[in-house]
N, CA, C and O of each residue as an XYZ file, in Angstrom:
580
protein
N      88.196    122.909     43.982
C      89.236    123.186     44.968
C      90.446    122.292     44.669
O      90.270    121.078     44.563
N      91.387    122.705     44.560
C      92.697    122.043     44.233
C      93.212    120.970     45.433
O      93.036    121.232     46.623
N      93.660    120.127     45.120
C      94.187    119.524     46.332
C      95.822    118.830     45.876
O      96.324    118.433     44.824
N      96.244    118.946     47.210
C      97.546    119.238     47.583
C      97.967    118.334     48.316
O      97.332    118.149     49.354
N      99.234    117.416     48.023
C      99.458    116.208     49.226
C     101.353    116.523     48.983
O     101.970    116.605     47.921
N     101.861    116.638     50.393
C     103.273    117.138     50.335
C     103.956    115.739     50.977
O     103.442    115.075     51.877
N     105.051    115.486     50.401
C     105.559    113.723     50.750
C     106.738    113.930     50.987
O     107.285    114.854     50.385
N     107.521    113.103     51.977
C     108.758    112.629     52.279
C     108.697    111.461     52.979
O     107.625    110.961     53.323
N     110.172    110.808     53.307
C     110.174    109.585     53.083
C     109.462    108.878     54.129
O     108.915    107.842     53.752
N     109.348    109.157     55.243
C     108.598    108.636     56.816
C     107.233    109.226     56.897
O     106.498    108.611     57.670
N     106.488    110.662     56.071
C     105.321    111.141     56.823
C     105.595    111.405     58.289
O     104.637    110.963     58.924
N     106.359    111.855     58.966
C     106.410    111.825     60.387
C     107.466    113.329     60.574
O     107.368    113.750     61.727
N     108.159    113.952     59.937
C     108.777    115.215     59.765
C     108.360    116.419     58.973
O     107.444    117.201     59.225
N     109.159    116.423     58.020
C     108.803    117.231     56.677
C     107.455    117.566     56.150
O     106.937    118.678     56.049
N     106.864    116.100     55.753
C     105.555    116.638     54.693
C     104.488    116.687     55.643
O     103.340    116.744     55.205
N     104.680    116.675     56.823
C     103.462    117.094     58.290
C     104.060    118.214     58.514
O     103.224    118.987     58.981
N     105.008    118.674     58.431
C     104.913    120.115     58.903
C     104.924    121.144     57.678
O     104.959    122.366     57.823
N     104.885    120.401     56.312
C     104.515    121.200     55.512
C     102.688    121.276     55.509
O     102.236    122.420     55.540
N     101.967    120.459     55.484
C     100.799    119.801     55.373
C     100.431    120.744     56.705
O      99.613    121.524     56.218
N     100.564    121.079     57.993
C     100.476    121.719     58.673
C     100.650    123.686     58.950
O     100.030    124.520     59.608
N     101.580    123.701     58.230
C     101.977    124.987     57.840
C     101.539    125.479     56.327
O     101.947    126.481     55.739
N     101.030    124.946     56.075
C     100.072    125.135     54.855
C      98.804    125.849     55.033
O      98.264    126.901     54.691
N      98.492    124.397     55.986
C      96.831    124.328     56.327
C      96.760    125.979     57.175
O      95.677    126.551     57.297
N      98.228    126.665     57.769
C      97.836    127.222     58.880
C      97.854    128.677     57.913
O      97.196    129.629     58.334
N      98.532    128.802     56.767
C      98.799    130.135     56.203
C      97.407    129.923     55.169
O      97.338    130.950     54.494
N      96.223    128.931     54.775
C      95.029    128.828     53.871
C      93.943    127.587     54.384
O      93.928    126.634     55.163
N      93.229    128.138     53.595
C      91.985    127.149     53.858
C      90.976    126.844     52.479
O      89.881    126.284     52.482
N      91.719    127.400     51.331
C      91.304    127.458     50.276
C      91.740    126.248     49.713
O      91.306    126.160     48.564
N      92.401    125.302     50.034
C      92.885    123.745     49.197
C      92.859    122.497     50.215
O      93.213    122.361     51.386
N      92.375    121.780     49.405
C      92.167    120.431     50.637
C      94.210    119.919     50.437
O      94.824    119.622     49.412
N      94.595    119.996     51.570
C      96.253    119.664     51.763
C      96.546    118.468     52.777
O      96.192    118.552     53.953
N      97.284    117.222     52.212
C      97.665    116.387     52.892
C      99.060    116.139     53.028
O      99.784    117.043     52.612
N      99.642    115.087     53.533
C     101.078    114.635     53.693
C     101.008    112.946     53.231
O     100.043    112.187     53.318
N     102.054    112.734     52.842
C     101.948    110.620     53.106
C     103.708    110.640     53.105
O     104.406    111.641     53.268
N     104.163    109.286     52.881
C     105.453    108.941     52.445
C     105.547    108.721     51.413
O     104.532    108.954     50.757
N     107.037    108.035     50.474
C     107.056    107.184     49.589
C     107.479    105.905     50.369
O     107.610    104.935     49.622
N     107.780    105.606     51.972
C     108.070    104.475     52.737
C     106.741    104.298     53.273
O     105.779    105.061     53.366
N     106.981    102.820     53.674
C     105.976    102.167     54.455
C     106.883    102.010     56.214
O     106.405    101.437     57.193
N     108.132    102.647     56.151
C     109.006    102.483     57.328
C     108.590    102.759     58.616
O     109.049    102.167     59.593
N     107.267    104.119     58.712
C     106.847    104.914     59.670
C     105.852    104.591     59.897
O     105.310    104.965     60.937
N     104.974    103.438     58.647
C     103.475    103.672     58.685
C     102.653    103.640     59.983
O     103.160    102.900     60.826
N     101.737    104.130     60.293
C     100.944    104.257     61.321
C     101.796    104.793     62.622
O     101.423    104.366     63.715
N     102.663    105.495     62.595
C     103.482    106.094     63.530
C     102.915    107.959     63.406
O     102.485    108.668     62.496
N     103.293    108.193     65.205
C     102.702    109.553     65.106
C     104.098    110.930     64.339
O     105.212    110.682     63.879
N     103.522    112.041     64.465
C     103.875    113.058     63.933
C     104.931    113.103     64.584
O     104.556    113.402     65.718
N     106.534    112.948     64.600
C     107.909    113.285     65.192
C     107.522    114.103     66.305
O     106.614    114.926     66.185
N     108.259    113.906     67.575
C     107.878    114.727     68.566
C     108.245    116.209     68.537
O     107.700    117.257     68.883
N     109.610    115.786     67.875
C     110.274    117.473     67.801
C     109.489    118.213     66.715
O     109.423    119.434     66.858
N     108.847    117.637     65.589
C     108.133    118.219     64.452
C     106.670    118.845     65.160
O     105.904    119.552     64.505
N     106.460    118.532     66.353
C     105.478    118.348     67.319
C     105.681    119.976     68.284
O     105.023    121.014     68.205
N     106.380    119.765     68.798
C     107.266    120.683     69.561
C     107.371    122.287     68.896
O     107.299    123.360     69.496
N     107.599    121.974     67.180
C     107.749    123.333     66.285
C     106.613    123.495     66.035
O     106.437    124.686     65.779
N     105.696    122.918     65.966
C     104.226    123.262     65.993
C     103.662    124.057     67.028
O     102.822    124.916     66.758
N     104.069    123.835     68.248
C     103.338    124.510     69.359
C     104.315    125.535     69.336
O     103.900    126.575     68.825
N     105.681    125.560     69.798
C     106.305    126.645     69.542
C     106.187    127.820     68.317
O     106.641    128.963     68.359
N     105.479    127.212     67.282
C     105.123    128.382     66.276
C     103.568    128.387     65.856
O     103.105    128.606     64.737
N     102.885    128.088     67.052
C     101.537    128.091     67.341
C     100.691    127.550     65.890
O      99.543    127.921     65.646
N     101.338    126.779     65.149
C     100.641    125.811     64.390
C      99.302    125.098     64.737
O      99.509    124.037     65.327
N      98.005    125.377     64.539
C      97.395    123.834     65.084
C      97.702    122.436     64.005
O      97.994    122.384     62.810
N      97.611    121.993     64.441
C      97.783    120.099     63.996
C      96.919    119.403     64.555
O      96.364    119.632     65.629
N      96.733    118.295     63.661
C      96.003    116.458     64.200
C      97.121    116.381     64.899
O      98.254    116.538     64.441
N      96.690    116.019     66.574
C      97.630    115.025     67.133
C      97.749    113.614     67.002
O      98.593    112.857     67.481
N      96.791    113.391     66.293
C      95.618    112.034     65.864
C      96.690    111.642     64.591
O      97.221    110.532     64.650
N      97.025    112.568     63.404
C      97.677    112.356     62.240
C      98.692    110.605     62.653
O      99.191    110.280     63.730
N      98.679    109.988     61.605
C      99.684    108.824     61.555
C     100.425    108.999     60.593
O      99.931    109.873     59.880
N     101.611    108.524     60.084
C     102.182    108.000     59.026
C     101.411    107.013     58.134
O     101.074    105.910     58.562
N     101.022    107.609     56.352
C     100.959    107.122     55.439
C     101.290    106.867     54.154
O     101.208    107.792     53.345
N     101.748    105.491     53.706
C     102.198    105.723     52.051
C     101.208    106.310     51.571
O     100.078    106.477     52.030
N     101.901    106.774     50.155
C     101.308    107.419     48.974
C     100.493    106.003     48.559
O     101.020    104.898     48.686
N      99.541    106.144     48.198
C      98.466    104.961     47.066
C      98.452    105.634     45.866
O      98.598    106.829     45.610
N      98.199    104.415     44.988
C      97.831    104.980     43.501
C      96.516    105.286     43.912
O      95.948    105.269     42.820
N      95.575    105.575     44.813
C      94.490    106.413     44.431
C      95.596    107.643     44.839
O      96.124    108.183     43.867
N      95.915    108.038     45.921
C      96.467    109.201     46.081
C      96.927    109.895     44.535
O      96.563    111.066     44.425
N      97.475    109.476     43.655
C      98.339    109.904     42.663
C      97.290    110.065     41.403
O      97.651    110.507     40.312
N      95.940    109.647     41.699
C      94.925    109.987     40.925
C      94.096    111.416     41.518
O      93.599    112.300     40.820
N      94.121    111.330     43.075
C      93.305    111.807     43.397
C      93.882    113.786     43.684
O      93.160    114.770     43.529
N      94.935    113.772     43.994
C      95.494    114.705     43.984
C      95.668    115.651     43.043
O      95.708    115.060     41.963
N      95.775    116.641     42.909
C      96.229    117.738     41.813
C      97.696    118.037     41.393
O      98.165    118.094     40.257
N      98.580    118.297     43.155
C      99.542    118.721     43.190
C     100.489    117.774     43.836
O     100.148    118.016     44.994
N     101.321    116.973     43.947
C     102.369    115.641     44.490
C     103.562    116.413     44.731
O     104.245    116.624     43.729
N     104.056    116.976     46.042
C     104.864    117.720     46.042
C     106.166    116.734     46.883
O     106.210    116.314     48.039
N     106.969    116.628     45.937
C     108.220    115.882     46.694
C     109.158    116.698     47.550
O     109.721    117.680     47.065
N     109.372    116.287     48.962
C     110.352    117.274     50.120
C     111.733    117.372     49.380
O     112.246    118.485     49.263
N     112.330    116.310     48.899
C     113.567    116.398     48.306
C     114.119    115.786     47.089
O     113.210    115.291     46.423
N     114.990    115.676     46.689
C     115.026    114.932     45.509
C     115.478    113.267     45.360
O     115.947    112.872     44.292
N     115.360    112.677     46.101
C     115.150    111.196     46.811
C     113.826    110.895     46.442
O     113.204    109.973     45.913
N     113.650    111.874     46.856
C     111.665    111.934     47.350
C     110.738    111.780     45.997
O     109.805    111.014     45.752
N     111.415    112.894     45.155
C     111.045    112.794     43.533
C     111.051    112.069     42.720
O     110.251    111.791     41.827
N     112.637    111.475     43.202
C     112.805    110.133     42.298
C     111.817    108.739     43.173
O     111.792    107.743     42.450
N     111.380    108.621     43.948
C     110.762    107.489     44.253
C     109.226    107.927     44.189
O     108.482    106.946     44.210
N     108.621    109.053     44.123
C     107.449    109.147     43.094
C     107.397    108.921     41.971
O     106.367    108.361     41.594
N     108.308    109.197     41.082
C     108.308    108.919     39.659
C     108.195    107.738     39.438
O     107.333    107.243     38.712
N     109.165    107.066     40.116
C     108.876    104.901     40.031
C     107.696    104.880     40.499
O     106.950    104.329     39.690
N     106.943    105.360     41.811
C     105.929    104.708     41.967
C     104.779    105.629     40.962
O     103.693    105.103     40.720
N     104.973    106.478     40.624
C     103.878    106.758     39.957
C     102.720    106.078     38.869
O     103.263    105.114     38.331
N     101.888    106.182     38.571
C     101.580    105.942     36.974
C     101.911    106.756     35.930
O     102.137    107.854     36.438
N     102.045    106.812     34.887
C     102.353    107.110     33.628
C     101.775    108.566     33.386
O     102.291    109.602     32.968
N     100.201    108.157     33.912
C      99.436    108.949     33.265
C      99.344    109.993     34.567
O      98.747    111.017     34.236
N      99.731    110.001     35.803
C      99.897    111.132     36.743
C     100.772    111.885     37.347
O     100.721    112.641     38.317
N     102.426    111.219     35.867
C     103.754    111.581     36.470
C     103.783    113.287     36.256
O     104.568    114.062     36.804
N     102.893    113.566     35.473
C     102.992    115.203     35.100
C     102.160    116.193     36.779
O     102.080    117.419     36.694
N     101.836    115.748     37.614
C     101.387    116.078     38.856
C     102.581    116.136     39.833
O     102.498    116.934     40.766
N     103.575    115.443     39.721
C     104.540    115.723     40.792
C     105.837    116.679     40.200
O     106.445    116.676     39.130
N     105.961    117.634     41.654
C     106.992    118.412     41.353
C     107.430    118.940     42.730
O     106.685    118.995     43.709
N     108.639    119.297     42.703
C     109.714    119.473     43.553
C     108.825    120.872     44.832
O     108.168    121.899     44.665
N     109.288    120.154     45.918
C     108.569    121.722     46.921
C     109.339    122.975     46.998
O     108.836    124.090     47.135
N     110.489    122.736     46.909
C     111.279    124.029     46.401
C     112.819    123.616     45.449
O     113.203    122.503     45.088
N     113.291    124.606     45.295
C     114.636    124.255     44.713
C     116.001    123.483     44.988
O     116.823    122.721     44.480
N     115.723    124.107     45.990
C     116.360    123.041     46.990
C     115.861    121.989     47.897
O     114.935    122.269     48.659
N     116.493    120.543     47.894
C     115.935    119.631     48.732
C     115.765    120.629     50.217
O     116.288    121.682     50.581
N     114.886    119.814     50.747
C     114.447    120.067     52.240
C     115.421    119.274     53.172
O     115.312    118.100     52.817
N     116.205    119.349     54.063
C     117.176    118.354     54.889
C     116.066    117.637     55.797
O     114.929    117.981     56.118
N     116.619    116.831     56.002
C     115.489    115.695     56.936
C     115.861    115.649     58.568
O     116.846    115.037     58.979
N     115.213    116.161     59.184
C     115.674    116.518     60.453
C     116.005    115.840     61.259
O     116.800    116.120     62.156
N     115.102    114.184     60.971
C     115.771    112.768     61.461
C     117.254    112.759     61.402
O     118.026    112.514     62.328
N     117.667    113.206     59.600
C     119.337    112.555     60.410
C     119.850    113.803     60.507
O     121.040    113.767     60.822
N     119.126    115.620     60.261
C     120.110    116.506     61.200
C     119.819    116.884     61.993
O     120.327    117.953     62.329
N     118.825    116.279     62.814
C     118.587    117.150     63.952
C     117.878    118.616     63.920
O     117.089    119.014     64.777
N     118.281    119.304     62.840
C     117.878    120.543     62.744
C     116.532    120.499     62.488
O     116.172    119.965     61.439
N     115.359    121.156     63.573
C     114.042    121.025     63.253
C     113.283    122.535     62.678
O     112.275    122.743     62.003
N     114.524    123.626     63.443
C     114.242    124.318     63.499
C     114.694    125.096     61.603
O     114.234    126.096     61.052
N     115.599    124.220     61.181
C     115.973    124.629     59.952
C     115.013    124.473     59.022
O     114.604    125.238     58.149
N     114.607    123.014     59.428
C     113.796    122.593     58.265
C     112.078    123.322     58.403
O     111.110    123.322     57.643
N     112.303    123.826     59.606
C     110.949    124.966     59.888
C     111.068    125.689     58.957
O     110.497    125.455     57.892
N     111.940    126.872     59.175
C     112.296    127.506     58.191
C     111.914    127.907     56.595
O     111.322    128.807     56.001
N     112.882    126.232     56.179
C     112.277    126.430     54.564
C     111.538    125.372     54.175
O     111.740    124.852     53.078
N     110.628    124.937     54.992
C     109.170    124.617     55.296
C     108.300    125.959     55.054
O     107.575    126.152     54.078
N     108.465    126.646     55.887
C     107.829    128.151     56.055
C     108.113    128.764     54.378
O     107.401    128.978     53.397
N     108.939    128.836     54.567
C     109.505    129.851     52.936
C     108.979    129.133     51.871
O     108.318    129.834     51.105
N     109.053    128.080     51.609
C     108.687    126.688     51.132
C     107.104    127.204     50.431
O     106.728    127.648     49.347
N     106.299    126.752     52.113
C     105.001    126.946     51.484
C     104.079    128.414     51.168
O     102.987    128.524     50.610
N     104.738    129.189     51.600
C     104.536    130.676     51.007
C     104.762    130.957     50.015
O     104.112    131.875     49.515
N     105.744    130.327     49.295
C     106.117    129.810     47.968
C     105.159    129.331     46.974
O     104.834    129.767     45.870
N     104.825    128.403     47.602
C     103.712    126.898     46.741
C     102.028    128.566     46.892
O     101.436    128.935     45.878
N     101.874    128.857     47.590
C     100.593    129.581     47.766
C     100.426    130.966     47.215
O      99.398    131.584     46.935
N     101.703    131.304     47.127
C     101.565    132.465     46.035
C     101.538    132.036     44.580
O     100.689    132.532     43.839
N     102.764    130.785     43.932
C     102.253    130.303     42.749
C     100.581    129.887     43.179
O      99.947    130.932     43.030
N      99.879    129.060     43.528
C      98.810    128.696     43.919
C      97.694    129.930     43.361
O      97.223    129.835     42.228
N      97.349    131.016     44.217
C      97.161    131.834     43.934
C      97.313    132.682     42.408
O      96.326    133.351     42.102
N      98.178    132.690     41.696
C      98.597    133.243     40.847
C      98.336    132.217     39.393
O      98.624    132.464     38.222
N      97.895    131.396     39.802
C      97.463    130.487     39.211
C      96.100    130.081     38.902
O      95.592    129.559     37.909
N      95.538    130.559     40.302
C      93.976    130.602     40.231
C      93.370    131.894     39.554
O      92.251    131.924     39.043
N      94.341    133.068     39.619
C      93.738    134.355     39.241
C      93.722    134.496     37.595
O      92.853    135.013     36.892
N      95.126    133.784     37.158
C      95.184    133.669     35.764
C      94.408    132.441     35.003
O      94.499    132.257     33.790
N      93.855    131.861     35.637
C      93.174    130.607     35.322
C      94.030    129.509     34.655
O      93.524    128.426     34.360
């Protein structure tokens, strides 16, 4: 089973509601979230990121905290999906050598961070588009081996 860990910089926006909206469109990949900060650590899931969950009948851990990425994470994972390109570049420093070929961008475009726009409902959006995205490559990947 492939596993999947989606990152931005707090764990408390973005890579929980990707990690969430993932989990809610499959059940075929073990899928997590962390940061590349320690800024949020042990802090809960953004309220408003909270809010788009119930409003788009997501289930979620209400339990979930904010966590950095570990170098086990970067061993243990398959797929290291960076929210934006901030995000990419501070996996690559923290990475190892030998697991920089595991991280790659969640879509083409950075993801906006809803902390500084407010927009929760945007970053729903191409969150949504996002990981329908990641699961059809996913898929298409498993069929072709």
């Amino acid at each position: 089973m492939k596993k999947i860990v989606f990152v931005c910089l707090g764990n408390i926006c973005r890579s929980p509601m990707a990690e969430f909206v993932m989990k809610s469109l499959t059940d075929d990949y073990v899928i997590e979230s962390r940061a590349t900060s320690s800024w949020e650590h042990g802090n809960p899931i953004h309220e408003r990121t909270q809010e788009i969950f119930k409003s788009h009948e997501i289930p979620y851990d209400s339990s979930k905290t904010s966590q950095q990425i570990s170098k086990n994470d970067f061993e243990y994972f398959d797929y290291i999906i960076g929210m934006d390109e901030s995000n990419l570049l501070d996996l690559i420093r923290m990475c190892p050598k030998s697991q920089k070929h595991k991280i790659e961008a969640f879509a083409s475009e950075s993801v906006p961070d809803p902390w500084y726009t407010g927009d929760f409902d945007e970053t729903y959006d191409r969150v949504l588009t996002g990981c329908k995205a990641w699961l059809t490559r996913l898929e298409n990947e498993a069929k072709n081996g």
